[in-house]
N, CA and C atoms as a LAMMPS dump frame, in Angstrom:
ITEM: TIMESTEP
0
ITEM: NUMBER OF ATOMS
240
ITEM: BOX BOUNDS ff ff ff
-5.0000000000000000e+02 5.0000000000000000e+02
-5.0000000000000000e+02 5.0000000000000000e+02
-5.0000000000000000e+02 5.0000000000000000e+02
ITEM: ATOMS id mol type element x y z
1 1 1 N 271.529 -273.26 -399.111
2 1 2 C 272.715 -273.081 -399.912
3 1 3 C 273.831 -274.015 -399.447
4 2 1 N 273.823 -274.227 -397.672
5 2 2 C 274.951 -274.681 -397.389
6 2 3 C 274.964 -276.216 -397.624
7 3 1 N 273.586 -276.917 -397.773
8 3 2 C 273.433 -277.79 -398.295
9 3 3 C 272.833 -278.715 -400.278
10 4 1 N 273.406 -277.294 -400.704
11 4 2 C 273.706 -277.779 -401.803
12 4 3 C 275.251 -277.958 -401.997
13 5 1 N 276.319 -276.652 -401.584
14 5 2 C 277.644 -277.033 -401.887
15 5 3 C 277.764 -278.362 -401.203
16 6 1 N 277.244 -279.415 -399.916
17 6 2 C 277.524 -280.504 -399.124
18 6 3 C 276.975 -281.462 -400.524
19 7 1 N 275.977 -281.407 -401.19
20 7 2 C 275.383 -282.246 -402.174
21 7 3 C 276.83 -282.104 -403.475
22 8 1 N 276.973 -281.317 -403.411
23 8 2 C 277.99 -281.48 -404.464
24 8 3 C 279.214 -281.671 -404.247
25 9 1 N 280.147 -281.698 -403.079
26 9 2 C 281.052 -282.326 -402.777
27 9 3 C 280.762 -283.524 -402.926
28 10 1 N 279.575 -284.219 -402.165
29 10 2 C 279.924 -285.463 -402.223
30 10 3 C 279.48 -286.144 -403.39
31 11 1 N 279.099 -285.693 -404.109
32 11 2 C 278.837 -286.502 -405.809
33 11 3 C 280.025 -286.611 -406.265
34 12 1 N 280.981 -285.527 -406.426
35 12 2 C 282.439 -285.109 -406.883
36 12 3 C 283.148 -286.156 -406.05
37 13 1 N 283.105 -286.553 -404.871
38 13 2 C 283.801 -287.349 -404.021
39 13 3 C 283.533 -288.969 -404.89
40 14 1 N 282.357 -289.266 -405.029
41 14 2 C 282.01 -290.254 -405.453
42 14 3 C 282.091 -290.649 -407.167
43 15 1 N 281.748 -289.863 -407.608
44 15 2 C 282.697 -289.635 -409.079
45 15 3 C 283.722 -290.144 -409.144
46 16 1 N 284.522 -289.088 -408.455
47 16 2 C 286.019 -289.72 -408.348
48 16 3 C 286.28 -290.793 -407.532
49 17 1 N 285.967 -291.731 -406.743
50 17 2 C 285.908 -293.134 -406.289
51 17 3 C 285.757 -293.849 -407.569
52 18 1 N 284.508 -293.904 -408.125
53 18 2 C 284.185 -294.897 -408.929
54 18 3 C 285.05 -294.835 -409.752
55 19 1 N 285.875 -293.377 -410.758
56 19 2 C 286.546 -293.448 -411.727
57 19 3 C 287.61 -294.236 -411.503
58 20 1 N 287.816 -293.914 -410.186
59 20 2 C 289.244 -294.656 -409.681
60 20 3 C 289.765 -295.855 -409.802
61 21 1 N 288.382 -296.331 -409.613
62 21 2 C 288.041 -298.295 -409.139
63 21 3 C 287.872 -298.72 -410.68
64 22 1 N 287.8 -297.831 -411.867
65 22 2 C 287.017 -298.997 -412.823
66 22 3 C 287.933 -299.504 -413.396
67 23 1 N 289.462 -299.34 -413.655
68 23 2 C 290.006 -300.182 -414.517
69 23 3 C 290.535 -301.696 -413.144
70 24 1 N 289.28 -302.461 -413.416
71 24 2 C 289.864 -303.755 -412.149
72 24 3 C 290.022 -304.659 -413.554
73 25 1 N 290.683 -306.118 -413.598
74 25 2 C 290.673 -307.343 -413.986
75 25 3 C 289.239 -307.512 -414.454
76 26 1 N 289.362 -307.855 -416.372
77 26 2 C 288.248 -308.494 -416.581
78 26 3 C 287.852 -310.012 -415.939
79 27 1 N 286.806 -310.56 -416.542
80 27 2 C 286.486 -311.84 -416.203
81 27 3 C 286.909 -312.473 -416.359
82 28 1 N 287.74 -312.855 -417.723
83 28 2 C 288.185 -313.534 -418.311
84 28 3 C 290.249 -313.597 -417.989
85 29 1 N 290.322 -312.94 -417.031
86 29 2 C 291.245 -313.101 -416.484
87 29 3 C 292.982 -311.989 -416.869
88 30 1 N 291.891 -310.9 -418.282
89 30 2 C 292.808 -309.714 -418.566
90 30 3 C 293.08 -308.387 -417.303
91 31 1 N 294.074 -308.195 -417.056
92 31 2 C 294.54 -307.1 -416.133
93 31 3 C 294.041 -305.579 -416.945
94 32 1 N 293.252 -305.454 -416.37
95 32 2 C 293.393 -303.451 -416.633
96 32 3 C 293.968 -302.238 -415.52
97 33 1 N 294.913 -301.506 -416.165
98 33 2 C 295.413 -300.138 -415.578
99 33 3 C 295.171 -299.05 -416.044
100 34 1 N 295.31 -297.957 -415.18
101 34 2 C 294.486 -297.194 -416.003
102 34 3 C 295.482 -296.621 -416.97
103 35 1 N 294.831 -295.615 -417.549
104 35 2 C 295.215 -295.433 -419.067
105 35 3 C 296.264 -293.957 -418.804
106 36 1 N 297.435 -293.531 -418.517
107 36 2 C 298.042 -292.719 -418.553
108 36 3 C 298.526 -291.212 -420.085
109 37 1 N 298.139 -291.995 -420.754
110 37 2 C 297.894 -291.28 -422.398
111 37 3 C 298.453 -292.649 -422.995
112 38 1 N 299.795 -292.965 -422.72
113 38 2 C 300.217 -293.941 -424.139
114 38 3 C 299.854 -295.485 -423.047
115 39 1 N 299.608 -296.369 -423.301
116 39 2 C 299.43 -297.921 -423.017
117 39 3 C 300.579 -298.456 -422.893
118 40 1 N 301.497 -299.116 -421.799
119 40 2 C 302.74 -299.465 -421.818
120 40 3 C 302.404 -300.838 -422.729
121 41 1 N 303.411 -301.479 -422.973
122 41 2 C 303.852 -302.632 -423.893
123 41 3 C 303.178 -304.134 -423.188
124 42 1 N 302.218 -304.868 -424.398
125 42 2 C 301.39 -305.003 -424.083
126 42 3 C 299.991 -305.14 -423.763
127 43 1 N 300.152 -303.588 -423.592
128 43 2 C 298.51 -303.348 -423.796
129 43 3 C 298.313 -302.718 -424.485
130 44 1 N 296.14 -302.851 -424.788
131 44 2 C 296.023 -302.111 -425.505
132 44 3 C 294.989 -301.327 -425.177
133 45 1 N 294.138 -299.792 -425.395
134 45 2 C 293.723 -298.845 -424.997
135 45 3 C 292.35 -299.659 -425.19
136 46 1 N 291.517 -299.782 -424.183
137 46 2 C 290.072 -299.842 -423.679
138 46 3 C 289.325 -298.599 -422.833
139 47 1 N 288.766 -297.849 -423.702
140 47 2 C 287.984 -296.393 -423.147
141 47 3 C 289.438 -295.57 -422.195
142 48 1 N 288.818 -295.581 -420.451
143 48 2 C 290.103 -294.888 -419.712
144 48 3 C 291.232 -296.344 -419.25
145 49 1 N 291.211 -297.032 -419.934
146 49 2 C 292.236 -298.27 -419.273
147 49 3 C 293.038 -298.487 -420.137
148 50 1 N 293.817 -298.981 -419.916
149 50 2 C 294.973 -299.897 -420.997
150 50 3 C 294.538 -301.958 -420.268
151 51 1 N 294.265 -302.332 -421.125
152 51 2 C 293.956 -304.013 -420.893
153 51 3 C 294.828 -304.642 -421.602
154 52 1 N 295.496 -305.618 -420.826
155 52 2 C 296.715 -306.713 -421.233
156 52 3 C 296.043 -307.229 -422.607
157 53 1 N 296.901 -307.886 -423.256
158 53 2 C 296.693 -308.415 -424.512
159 53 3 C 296.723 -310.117 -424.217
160 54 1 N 296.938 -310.483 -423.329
161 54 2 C 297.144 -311.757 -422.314
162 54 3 C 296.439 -311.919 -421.28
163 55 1 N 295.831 -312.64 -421.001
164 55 2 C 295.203 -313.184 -419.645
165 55 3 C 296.101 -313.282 -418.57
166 56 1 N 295.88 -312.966 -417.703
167 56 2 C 297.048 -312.905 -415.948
168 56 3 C 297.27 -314.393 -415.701
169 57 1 N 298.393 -315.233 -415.883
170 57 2 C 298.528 -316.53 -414.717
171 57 3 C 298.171 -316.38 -413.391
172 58 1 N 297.425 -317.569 -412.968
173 58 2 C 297.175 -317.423 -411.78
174 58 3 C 298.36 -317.958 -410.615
175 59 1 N 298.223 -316.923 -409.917
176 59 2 C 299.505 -316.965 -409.101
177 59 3 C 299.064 -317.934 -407.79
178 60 1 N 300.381 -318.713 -407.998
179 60 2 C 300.816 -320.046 -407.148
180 60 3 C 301.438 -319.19 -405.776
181 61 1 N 302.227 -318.594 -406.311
182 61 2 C 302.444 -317.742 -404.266
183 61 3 C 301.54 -317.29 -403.434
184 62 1 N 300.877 -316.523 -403.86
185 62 2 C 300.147 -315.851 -403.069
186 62 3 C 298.973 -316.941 -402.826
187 63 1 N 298.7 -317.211 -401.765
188 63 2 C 297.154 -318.411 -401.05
189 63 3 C 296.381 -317.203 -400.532
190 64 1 N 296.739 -316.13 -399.604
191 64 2 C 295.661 -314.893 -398.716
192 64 3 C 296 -313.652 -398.514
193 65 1 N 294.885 -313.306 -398.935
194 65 2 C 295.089 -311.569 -398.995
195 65 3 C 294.962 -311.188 -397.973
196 66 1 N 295.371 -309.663 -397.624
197 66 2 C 295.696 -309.128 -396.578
198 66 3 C 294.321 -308.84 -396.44
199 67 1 N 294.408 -307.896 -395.131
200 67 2 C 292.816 -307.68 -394.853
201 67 3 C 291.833 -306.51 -395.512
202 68 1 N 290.928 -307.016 -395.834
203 68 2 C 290.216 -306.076 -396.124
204 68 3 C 290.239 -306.123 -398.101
205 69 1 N 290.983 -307.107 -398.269
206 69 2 C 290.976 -307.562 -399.418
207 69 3 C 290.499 -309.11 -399.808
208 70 1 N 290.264 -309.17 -400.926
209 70 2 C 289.593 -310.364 -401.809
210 70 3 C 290.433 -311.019 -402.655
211 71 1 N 290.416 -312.312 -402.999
212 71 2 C 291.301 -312.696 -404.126
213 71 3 C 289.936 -312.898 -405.234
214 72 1 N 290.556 -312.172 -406.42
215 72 2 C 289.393 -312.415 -407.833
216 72 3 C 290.99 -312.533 -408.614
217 73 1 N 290.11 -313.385 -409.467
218 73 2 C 291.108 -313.969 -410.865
219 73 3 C 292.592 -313.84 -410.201
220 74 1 N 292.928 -314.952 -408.957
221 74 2 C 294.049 -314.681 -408.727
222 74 3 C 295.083 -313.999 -408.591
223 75 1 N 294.456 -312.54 -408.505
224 75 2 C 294.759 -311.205 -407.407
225 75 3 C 293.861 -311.185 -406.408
226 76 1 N 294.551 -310.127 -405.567
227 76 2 C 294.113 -309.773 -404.441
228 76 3 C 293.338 -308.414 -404.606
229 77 1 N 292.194 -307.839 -404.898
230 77 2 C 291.413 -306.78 -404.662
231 77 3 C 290.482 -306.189 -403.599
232 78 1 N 290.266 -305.082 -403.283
233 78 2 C 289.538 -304.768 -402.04
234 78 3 C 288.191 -305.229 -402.496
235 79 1 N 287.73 -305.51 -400.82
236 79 2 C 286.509 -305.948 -401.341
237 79 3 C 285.424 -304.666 -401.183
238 80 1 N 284.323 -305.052 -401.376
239 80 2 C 283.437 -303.655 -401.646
240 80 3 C 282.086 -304.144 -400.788
């Protein structure tokens, strides 16, 4: 028993990781956040995200991410 409630915490744990992580930057260089009910200005509603209607400039300041992070499409994201 005590190792089924341990099996199901950690699915629930991991569930909620992944949900967390999925609105990242498409490929093509659109920003996604997640989706709060309304889409701020801008965007527009993709499943649980809101996705820019614009592609992100790639940013000239920033050269290196802090640690434990990655630069993709000219942000900085954790790496995995």
């Amino acid at each position: 028993m005590a190792a089924l409630i341990v099996l199901l915490a950690v699915s629930a744990s991991a569930t909620g990781a992944s949900a967390a992580g999925s609105c990242r930057p498409t490929r093509d260089g659109k920003d996604r956040v997640e989706n709060p009910g309304v889409c701020p200005s801008g965007y527009v509603a993709r499943g649980a995200c809101c996705e820019s209607i614009r592609a992100m400039a790639p940013s000239a300041v920033q050269t290196a991410c802090p640690a434990g992070m990655m630069q993709r499409l000219g942000t900085c994201v954790p790496r995995q």
